[in-house]
C-alpha positions, 0 to 999 in steps of 0.5 A: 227291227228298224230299216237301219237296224237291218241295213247293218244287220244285213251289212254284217251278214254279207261281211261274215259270208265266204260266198255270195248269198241270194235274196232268198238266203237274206230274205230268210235270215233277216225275216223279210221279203225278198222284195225287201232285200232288193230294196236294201241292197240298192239302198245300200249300194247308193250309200257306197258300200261296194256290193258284187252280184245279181238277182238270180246270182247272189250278193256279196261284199268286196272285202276289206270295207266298211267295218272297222278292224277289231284288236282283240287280243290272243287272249280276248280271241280265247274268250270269245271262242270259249264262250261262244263254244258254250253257249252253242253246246249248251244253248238250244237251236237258236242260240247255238246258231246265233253263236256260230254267227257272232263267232263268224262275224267276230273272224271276218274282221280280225287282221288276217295274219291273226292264228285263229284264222288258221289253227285250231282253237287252244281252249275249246268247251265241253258238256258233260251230257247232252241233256245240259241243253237248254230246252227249246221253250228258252227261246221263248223265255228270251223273247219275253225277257226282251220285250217285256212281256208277263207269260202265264207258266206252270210250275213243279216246286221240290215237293211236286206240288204245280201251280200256275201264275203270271210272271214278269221275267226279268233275267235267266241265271245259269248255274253248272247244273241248273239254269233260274228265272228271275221273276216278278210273280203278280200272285205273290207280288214279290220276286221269286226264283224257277227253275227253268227245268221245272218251268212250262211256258203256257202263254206269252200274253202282248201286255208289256209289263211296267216299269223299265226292266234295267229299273226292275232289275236293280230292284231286284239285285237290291232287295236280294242282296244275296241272290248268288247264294239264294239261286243254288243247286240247293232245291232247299234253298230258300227263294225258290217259288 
């Protein structure tokens, strides 16, 4: 993350708070130092923003300033609360807890008078079961989505047949019962589809594969043109590697 990436991570951090967070509470979720964050808010505060408190005491932001107002609609506000209660029944612990954030940071700039600030919810989101979470390896998966990096996973077909290869992953599809992997496989040197479930993660390796992965993911949509029927429930389906 650049330095003015975090400065307005560390902005709406501060934005979404109701109290004052010290520089260990920022050091943590920013994964920097504490001598990092000093350094931040004093950055920040020569730039203008309005930043109350101390060492030792915490910091927090005057309220009302900077961020400009979102106009969401009621009906907008239902969707987001709705699908970010999803993804914080259904994603693993990270996810869930990146959804609680963005659900916070979505209300500190709502206008005040809006009625999700005071009354619950009028559609909220349920699982089935609970093991429809995703499994704690996603977050590895994502990771590597985003950086481009090729990771060696171990693969149970329908047949219990394992295998192990090298792949490129490009993007994760969820289904109602089932969640996919679309990948590059370099053994078959063709896209090919895993069920996440079946999937073990054995090594994130730190060579970047080729390509641009918006460029990689148009090759994909346009060689499987039928992809959404191809990544069913359906184990019989063909696309499944």
């Amino acid at each position: 993350m650049s330095r003015t990436s975090r400065l307005f991570e560390l902005i709406s951090i501060l934005r979404a708070r109701r109290t004052p967070a010290t520089a260990l509470q920022l050091a943590h979720e920013l994964g920097i130092s504490q001598r990092s964050v000093y350094r931040d808010i004093d950055t920040l505060r020569s730039l203008g923003a309005p930043l109350e408190g101390q060492a030792g005491i915490g910091y927090c932001l005057r309220k009302g300033f900077f961020l400009p107002e979102f106009a969401f609609s009621p009906d907008e506000l239902d969707a987001l609360v709705l699908g970010l209660g999803w993804v914080r029944q259904r994603g693993e612990p990270a996810l869930a807890k990146s959804s609680d954030s963005a659900l916070a940071k979505i209300f500190a700039v709502v206008n005040s008078g809006t009625a999700l600030n005071h009354d619950p919810p009028a559609l909220v989101s349920a699982t089935s079961a609970p093991e429809t979470m995703d499994p704690p390896q996603w977050a590895l998966l994502r990771d590597a989505i985003r950086r481009q990096r090729k990771i060696t996973v171990g693969y149970e077909d329908v047949h219990g047949s394992l295998s192990e290869r090298t792949i490129w992953p490009i993007v994760i599809v969820y289904f109602d019962g089932v969640s996919v992997l679309a990948a590059w496989c370099e053994h078959r040197a063709a896209f090919r589809h895993f069920r996440v479930d079946r999937l073990q993660v054995k090594a994130i390796s730190e060579e970047r594969y080729p390509g641009r992965r918006q460029s990689i993911v148009k090759r994909w949509q346009l060689q499987d043109r039928d992809w959404r029927s191809l990544l069913t429930v359906s184990d019989t389906s063909k696309g499944y590697s």
